[in-house]
Residue, then its C-alpha position, 0 to 999 in steps of 0.5 A: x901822403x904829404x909830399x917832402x920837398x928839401x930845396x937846395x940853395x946854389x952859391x948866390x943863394x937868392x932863394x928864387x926857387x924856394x920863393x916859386x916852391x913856396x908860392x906854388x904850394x900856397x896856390x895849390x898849384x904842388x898839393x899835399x906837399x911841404x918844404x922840410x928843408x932847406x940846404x945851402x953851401x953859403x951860410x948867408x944864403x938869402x933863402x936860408x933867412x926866407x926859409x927861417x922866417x917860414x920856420x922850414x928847417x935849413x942847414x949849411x953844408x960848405x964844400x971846403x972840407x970836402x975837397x979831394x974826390x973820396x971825401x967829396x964823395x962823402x959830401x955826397x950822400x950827407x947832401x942826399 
């Protein structure tokens, strides 16, 4: 069974984790797995475009509508 990775992209966004995700994946050093997302807060998210350029699926999902508590609580589970 394939294991789904969905990486999460912080504000910087520089994709360093995506970057080691996807080179542990290649060395077969994470096996049976794929990246099937990627999801940043920042549209110009670095890893937004490696991931682009890896054809992974990638989403932006901004904070700024989700600023009082019950709403961030929305946030929330849309993010998981």
């Amino acid at each position: 069974m394939v294991k789904r990775i969905a990486v999460l992209i912080s504000n910087k966004g520089t994709g360093s984790n995506l970057s080691a995700i996807l080179q542990a994946l290649e060395a077969k050093k994470i096996k049976n797995g794929q990246v099937v997302v990627v999801v940043s807060d920042k549209k110009d998210a670095y890893g937004l475009i490696t991931a682009s350029k890896k054809n992974i699926p990638t989403e932006v999902l901004t904070l700024k509508s989700y600023k009082n508590f019950k709403v961030r609580k929305k946030y929330d589970i849309r993010l998981a």
